[in-house]
The first five atom37 places (N, CA, C, CB, O) and aatype in JSON, in Angstrom:
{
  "aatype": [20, 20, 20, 20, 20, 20, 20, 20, 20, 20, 20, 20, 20, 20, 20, 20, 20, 20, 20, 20, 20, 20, 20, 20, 20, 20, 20, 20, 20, 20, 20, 20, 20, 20, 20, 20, 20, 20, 20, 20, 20, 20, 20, 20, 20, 20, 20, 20, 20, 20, 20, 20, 20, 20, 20, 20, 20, 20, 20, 20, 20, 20, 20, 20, 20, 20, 20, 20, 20, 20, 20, 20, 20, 20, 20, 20, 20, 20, 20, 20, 20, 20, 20, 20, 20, 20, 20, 20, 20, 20, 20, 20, 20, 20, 20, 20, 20, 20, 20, 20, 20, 20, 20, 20, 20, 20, 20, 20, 20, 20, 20, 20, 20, 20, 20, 20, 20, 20, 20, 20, 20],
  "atom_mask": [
    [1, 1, 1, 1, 1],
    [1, 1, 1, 1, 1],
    [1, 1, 1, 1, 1],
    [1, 1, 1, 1, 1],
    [1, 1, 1, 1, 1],
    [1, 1, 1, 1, 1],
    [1, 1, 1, 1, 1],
    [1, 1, 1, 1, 1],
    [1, 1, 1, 1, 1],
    [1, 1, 1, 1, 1],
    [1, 1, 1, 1, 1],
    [1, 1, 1, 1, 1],
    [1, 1, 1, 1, 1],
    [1, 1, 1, 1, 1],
    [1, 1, 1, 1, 1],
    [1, 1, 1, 1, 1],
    [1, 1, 1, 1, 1],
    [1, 1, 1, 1, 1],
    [1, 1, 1, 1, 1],
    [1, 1, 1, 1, 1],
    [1, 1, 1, 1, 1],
    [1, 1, 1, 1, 1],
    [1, 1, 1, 1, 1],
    [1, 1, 1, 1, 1],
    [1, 1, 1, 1, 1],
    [1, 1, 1, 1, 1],
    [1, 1, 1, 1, 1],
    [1, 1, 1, 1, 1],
    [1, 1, 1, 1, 1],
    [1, 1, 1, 1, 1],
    [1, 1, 1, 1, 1],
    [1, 1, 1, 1, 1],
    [1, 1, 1, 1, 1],
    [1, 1, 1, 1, 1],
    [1, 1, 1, 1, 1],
    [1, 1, 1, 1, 1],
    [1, 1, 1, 1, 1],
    [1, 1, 1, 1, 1],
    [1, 1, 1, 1, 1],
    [1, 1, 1, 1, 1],
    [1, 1, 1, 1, 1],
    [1, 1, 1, 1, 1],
    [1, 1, 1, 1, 1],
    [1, 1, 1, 1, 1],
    [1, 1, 1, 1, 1],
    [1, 1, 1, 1, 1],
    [1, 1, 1, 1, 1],
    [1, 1, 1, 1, 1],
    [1, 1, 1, 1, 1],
    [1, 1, 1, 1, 1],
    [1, 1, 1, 1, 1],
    [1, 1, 1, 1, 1],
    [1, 1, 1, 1, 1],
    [1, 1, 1, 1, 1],
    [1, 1, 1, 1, 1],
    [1, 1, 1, 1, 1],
    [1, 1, 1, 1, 1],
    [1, 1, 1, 1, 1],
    [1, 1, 1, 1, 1],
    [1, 1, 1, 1, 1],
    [1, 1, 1, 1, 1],
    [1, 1, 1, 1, 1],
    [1, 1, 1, 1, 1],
    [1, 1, 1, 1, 1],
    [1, 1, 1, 1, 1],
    [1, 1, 1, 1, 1],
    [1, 1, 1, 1, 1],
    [1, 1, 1, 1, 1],
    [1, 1, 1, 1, 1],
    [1, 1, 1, 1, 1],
    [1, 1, 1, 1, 1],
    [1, 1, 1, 1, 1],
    [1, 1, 1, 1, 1],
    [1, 1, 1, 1, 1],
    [1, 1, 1, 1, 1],
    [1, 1, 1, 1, 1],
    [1, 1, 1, 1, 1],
    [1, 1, 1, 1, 1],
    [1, 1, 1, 1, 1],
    [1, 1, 1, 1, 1],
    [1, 1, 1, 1, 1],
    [1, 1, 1, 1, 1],
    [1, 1, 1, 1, 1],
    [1, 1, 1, 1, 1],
    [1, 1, 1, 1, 1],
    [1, 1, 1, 1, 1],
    [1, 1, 1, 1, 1],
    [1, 1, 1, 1, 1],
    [1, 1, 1, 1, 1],
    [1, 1, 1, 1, 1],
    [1, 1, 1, 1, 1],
    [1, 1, 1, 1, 1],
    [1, 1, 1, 1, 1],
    [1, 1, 1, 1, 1],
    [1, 1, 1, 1, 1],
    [1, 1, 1, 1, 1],
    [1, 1, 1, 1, 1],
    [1, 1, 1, 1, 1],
    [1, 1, 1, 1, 1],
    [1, 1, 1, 1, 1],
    [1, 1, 1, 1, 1],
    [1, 1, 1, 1, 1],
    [1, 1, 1, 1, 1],
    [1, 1, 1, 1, 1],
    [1, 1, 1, 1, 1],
    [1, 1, 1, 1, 1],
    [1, 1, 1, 1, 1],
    [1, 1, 1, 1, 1],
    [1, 1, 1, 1, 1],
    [1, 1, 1, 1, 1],
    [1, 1, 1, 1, 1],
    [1, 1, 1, 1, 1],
    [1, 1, 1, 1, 1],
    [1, 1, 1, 1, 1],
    [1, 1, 1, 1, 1],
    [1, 1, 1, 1, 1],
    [1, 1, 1, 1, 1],
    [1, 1, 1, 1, 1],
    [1, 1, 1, 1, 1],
    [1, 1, 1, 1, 1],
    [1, 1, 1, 1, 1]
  ],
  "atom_positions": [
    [[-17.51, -4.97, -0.08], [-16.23, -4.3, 0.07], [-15.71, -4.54, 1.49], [-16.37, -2.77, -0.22], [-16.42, -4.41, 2.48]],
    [[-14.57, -4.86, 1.53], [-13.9, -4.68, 2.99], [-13.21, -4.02, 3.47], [-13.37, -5.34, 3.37], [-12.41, -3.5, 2.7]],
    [[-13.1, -3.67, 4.79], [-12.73, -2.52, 5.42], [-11.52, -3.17, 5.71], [-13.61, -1.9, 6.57], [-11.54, -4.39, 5.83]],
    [[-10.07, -2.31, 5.91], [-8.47, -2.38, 6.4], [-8.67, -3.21, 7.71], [-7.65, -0.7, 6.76], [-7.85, -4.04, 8.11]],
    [[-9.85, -2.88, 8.33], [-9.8, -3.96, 9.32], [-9.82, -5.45, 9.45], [-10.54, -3.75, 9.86], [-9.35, -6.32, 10.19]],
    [[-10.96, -5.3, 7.91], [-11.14, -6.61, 7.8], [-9.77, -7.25, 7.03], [-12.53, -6.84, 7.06], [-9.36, -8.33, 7.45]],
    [[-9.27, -6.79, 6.22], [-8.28, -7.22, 5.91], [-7.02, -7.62, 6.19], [-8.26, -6.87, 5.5], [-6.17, -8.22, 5.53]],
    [[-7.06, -7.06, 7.57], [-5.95, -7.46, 8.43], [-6.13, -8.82, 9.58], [-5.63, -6.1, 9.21], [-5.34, -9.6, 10.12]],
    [[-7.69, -8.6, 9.6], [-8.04, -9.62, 11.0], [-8.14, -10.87, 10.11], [-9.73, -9.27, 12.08], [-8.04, -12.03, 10.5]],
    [[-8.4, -10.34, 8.56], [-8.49, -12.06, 8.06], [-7.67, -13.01, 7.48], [-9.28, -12.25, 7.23], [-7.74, -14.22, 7.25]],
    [[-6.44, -11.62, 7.21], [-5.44, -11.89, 7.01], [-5.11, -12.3, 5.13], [-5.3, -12.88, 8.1], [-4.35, -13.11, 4.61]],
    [[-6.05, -11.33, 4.57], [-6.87, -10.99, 2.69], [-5.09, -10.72, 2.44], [-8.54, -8.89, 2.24], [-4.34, -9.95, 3.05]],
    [[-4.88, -11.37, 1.66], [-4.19, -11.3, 0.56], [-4.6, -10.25, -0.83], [-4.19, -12.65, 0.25], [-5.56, -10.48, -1.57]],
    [[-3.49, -8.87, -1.04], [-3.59, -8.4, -2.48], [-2.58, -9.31, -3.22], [-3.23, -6.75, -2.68], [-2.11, -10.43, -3.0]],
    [[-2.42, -8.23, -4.34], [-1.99, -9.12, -5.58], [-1.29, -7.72, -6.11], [-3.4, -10.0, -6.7], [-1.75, -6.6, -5.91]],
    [[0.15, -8.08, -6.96], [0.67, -7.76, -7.39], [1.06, -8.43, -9.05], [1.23, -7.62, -6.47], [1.23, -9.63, -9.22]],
    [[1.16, -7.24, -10.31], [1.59, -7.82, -11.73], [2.45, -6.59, -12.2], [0.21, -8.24, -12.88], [2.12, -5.57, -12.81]],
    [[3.86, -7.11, -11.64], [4.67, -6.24, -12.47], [4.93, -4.82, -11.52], [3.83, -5.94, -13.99], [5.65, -4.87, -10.52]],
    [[4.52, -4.05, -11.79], [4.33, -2.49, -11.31], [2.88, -2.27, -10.66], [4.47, -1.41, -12.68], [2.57, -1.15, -10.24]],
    [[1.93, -3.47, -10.57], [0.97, -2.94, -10.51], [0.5, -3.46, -9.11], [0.21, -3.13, -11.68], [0.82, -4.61, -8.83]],
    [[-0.09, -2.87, -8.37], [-0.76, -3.58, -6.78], [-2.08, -3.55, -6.56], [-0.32, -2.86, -5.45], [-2.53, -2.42, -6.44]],
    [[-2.7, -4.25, -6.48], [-4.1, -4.42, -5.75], [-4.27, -4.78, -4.44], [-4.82, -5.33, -6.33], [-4.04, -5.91, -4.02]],
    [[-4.72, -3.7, -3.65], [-5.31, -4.04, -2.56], [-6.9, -4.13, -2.37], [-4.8, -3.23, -1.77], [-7.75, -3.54, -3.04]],
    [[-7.15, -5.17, -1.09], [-8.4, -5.18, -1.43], [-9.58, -4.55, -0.11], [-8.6, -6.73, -1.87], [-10.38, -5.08, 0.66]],
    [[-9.19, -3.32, -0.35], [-9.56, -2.36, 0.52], [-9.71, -1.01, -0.35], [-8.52, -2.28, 1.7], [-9.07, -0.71, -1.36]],
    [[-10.47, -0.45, 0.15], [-10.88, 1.62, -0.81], [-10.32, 1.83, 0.21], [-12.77, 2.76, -1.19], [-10.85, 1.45, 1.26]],
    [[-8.99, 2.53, 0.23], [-8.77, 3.78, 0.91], [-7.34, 4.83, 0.03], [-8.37, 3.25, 2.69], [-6.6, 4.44, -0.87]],
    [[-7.37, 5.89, 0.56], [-6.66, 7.33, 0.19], [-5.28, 6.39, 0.46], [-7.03, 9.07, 1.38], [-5.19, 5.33, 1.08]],
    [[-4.23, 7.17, -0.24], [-2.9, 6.75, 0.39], [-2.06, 8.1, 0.45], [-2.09, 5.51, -0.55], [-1.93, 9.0, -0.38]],
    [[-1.55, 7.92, 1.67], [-0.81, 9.24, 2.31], [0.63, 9.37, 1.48], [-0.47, 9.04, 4.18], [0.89, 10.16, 0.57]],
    [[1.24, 8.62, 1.9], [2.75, 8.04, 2.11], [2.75, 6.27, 1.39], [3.14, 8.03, 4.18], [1.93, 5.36, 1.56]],
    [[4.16, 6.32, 0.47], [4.48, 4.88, 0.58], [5.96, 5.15, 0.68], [3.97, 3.85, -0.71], [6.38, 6.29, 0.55]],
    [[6.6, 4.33, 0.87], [7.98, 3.75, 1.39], [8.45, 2.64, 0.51], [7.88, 3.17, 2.89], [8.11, 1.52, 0.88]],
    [[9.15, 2.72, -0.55], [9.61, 1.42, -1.61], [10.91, 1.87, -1.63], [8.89, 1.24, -3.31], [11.66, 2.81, -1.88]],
    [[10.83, 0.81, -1.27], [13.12, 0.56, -1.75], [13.41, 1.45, -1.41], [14.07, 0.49, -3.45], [12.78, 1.61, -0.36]],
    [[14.41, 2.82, -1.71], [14.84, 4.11, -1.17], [13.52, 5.21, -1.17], [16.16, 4.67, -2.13], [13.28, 6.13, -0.4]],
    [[12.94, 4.83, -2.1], [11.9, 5.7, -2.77], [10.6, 6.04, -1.31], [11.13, 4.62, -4.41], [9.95, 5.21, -0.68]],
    [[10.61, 7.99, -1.15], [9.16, 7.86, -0.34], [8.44, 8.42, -1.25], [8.93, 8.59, 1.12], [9.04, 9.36, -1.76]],
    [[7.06, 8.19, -1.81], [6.12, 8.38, -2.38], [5.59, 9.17, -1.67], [5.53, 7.49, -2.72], [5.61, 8.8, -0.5]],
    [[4.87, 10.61, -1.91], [3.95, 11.55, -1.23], [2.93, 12.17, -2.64], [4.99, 12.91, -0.31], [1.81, 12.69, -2.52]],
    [[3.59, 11.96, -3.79], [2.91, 12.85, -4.72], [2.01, 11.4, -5.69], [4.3, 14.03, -5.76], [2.72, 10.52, -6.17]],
    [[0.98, 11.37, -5.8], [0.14, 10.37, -6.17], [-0.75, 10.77, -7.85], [-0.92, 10.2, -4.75], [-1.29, 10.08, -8.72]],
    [[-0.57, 11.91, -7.7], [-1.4, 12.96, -8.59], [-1.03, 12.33, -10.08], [-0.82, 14.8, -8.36], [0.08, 11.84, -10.29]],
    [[-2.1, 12.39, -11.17], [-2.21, 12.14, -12.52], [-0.92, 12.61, -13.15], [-3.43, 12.81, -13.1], [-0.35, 11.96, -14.03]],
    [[-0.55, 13.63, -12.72], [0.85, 13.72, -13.88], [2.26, 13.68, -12.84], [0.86, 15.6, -15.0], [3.08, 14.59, -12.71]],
    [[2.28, 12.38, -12.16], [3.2, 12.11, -11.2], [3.96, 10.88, -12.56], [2.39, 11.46, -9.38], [3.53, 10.32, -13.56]],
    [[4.9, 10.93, -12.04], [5.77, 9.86, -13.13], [6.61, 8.96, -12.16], [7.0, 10.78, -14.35], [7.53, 8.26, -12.57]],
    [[6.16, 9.02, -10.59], [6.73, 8.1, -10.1], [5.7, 6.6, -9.86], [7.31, 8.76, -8.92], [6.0, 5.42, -10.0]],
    [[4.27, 7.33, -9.41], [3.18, 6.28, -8.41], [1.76, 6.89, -8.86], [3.41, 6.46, -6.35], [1.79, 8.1, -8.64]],
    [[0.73, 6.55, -9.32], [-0.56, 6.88, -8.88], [-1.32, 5.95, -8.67], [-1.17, 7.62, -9.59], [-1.13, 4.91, -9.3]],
    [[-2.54, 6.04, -7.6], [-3.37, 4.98, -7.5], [-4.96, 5.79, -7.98], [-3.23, 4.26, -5.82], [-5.2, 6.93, -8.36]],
    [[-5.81, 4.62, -7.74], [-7.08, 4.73, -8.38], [-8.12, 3.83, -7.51], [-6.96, 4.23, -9.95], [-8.01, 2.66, -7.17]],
    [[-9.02, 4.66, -7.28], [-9.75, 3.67, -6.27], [-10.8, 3.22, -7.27], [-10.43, 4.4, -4.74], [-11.21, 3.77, -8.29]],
    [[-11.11, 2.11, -6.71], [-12.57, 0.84, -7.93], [-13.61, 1.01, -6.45], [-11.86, -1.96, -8.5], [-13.48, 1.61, -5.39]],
    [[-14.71, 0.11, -7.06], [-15.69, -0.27, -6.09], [-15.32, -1.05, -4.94], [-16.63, -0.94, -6.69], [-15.82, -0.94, -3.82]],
    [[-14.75, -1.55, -5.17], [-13.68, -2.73, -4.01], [-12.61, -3.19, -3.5], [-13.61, -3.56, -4.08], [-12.37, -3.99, -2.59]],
    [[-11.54, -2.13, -4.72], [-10.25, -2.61, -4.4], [-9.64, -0.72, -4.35], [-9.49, -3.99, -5.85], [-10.18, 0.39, -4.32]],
    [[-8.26, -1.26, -4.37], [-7.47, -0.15, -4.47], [-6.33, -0.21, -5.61], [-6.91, 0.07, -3.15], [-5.63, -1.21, -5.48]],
    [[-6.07, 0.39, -6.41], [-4.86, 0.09, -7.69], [-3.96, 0.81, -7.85], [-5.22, 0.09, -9.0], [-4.34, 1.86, -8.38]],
    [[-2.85, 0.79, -7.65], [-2.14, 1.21, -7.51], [-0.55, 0.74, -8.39], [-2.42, 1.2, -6.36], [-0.18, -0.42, -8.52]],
    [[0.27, 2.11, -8.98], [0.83, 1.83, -10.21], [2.21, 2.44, -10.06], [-0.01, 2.39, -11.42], [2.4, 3.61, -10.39]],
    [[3.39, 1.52, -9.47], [4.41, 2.07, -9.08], [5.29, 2.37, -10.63], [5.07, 1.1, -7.93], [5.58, 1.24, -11.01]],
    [[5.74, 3.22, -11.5], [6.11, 3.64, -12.47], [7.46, 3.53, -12.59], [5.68, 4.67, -12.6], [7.96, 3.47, -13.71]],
    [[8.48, 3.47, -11.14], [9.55, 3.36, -11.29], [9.93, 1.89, -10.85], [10.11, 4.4, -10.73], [11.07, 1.44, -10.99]],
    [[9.15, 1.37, -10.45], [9.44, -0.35, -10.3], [8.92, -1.36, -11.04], [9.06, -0.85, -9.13], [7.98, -2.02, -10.59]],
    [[9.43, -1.61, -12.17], [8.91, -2.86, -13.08], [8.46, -4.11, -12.5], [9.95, -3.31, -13.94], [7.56, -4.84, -12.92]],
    [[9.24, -4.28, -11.43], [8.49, -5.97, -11.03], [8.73, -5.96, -9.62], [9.31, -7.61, -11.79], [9.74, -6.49, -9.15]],
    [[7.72, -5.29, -8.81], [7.45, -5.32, -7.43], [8.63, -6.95, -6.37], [5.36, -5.57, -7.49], [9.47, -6.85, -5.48]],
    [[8.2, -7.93, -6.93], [8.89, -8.62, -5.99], [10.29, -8.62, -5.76], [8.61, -9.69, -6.15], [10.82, -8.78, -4.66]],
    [[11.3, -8.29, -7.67], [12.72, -7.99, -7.41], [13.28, -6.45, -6.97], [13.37, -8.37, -8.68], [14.42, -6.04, -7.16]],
    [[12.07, -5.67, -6.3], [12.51, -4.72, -6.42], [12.49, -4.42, -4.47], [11.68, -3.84, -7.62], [13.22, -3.66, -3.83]],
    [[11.49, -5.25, -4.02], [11.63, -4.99, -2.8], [12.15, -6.81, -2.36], [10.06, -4.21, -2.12], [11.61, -7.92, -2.43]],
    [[13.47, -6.26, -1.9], [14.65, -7.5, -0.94], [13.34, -8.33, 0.03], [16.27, -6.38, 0.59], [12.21, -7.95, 0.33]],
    [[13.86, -9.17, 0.22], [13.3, -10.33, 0.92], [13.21, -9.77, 2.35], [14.22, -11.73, 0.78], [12.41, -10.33, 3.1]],
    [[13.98, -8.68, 2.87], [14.27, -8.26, 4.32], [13.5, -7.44, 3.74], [15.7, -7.91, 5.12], [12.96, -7.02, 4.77]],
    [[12.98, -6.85, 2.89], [12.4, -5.1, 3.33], [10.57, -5.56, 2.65], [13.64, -3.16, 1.92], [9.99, -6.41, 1.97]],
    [[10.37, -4.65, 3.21], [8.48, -4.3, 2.93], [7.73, -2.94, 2.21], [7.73, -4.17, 4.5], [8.09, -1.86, 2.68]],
    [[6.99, -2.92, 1.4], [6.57, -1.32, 1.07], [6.0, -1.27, 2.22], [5.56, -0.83, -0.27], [5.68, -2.34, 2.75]],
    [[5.76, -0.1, 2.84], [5.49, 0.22, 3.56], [4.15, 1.29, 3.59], [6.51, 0.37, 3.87], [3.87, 1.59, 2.43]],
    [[3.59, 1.7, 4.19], [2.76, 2.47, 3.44], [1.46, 3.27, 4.67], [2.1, 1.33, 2.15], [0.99, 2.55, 5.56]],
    [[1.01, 4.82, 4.54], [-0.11, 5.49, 5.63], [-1.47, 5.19, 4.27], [0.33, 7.78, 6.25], [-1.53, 5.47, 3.07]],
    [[-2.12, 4.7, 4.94], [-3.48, 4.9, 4.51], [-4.69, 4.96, 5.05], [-3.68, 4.25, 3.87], [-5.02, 4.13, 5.91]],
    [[-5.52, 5.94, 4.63], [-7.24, 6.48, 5.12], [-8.01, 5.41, 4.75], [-7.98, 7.97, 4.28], [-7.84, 5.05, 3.58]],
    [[-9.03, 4.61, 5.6], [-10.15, 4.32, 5.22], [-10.99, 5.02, 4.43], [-10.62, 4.11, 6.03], [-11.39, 6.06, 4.96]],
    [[-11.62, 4.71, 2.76], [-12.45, 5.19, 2.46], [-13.68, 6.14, 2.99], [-12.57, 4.48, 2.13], [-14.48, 5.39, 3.54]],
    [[-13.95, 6.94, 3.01], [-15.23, 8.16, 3.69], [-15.0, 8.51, 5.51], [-17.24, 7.22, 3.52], [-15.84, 8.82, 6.36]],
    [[-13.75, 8.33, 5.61], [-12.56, 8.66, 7.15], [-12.19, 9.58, 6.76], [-11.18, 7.73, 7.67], [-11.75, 9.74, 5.62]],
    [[-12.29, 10.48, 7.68], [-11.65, 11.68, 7.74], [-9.91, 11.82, 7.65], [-12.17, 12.19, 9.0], [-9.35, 11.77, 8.74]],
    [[-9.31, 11.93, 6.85], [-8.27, 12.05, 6.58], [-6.86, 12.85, 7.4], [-8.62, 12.42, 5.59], [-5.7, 12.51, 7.63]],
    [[-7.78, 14.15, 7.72], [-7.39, 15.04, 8.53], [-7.18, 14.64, 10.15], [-8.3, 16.03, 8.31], [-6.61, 15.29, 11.03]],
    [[-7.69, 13.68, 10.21], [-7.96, 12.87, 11.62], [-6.54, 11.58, 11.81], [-9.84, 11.92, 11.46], [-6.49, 10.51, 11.22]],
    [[-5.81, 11.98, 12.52], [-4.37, 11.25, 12.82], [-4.73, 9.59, 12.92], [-3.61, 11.88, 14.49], [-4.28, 8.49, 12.59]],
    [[-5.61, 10.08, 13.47], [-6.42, 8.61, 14.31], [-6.72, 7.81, 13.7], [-7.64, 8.64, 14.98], [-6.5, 6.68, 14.13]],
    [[-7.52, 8.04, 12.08], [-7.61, 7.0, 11.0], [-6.85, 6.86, 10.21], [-8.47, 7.0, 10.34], [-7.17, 6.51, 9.07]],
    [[-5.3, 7.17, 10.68], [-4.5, 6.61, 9.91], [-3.55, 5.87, 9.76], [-4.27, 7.06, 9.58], [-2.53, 6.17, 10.38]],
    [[-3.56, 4.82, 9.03], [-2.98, 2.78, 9.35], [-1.7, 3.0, 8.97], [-3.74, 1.13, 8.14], [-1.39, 3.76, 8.05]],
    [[-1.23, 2.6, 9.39], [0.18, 2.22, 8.71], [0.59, 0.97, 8.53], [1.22, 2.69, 9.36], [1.03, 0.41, 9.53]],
    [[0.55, 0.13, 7.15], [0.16, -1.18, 6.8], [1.79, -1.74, 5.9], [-1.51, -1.08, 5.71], [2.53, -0.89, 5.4]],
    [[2.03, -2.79, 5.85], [2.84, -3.1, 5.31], [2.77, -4.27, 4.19], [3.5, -3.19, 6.16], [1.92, -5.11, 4.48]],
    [[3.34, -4.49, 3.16], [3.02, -4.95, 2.03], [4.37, -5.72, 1.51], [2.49, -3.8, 1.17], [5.33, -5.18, 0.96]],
    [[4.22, -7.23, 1.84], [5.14, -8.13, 1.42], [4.95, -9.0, 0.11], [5.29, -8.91, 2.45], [4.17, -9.93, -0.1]],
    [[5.76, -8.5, -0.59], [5.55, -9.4, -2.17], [5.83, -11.42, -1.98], [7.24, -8.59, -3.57], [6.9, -11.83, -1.55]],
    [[5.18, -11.97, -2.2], [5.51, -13.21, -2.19], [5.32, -14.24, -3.48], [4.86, -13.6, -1.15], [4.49, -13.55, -4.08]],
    [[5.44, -14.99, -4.03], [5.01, -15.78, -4.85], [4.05, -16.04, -5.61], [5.05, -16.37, -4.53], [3.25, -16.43, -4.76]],
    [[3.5, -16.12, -6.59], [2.61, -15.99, -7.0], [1.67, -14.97, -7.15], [2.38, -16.61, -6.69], [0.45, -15.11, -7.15]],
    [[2.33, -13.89, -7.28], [1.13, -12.38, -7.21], [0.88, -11.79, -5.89], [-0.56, -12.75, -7.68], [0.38, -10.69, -5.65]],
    [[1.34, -12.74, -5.03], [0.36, -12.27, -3.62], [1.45, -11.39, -2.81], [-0.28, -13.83, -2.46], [2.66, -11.44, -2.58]],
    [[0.17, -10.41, -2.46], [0.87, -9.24, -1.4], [0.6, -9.9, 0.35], [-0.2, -7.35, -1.66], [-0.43, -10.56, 0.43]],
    [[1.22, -9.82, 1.36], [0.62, -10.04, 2.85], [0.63, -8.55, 3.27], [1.64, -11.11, 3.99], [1.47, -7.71, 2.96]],
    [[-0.64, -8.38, 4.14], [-0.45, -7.2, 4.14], [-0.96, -6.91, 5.7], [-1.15, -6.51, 2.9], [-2.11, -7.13, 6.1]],
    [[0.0, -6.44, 6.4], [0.31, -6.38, 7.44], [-0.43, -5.11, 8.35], [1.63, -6.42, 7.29], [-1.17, -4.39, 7.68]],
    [[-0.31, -4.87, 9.46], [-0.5, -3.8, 10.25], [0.74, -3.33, 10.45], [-1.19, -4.04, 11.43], [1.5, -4.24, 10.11]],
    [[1.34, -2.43, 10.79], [2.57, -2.11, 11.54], [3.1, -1.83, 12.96], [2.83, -1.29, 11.1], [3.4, -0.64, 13.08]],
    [[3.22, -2.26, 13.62], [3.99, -1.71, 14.73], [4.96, -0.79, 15.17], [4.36, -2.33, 15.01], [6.02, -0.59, 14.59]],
    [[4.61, -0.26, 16.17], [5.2, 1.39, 16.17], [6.18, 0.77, 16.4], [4.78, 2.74, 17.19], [6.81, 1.18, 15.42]],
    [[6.97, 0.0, 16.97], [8.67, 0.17, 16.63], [9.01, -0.62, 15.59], [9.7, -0.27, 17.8], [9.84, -1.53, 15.66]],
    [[8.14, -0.16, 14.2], [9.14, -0.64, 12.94], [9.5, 0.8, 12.83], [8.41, -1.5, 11.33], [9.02, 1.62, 13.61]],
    [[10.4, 1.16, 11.82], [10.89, 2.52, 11.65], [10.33, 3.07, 10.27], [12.51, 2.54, 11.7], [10.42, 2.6, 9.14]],
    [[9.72, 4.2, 10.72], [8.76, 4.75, 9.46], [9.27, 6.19, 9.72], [6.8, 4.51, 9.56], [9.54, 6.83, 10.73]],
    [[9.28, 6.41, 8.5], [10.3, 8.05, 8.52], [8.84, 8.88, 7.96], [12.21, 8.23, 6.95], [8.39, 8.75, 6.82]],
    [[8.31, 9.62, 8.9], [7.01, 10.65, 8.98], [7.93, 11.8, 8.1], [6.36, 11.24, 10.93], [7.44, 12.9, 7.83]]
  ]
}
């Protein structure tokens, strides 16, 4: 399994089908940021987003976006806070703020963020 770190320093490609995202990292997700849409409620009887953590990846199931790449513009990114798996959550400190570019062929790039992109806390 790899850690958000590793996935950023190696520069791991997820994958996207349709509505659906794989990252390839276990962690919690706080916050996402799609198109107008902010995601906070993740929960089983959410009808916007829920994810699901596996042994290795992360899955995640946007409900109101049928096909991830026409839904986020070529200028914009999901955006997204997420916990490292068995990280204290409650802890400001372990928490990434990563960004997620749809490209061709399934593949997500998935970024770190920089504090002067604009992320609405």
């Amino acid at each position: 399994m790899k850690t958000i770190k590793q996935v950023l320093e190696e520069k791991t490609k997820g994958l996207y089908f349709g509505p659906r995202v794989l990252l390839p990292f276990v962690a919690d997700i706080l916050k996402v940021v799609i198109d107008d849409d902010i995601i906070t409620d993740f929960s089983p009887l959410s009808e916007i987003a829920y994810y699901e953590k596996q042994d290795d990846f992360t899955e995640i199931y946007f409900f109101e976006h049928k096909d991830i790449l026409k839904d986020v513009s070529k200028y914009e990114v999901i955006k997204m806070i997420v916990v490292e798996e068995g990280k204290d959550m409650f802890d400001v400190s372990n928490h990434t703020k990563i960004s997620l570019n749809p490209v061709e062929h399934h593949q997500l790039e998935i970024k770190e963020l920089d504090d002067d992109v604009i992320f609405i806390e």
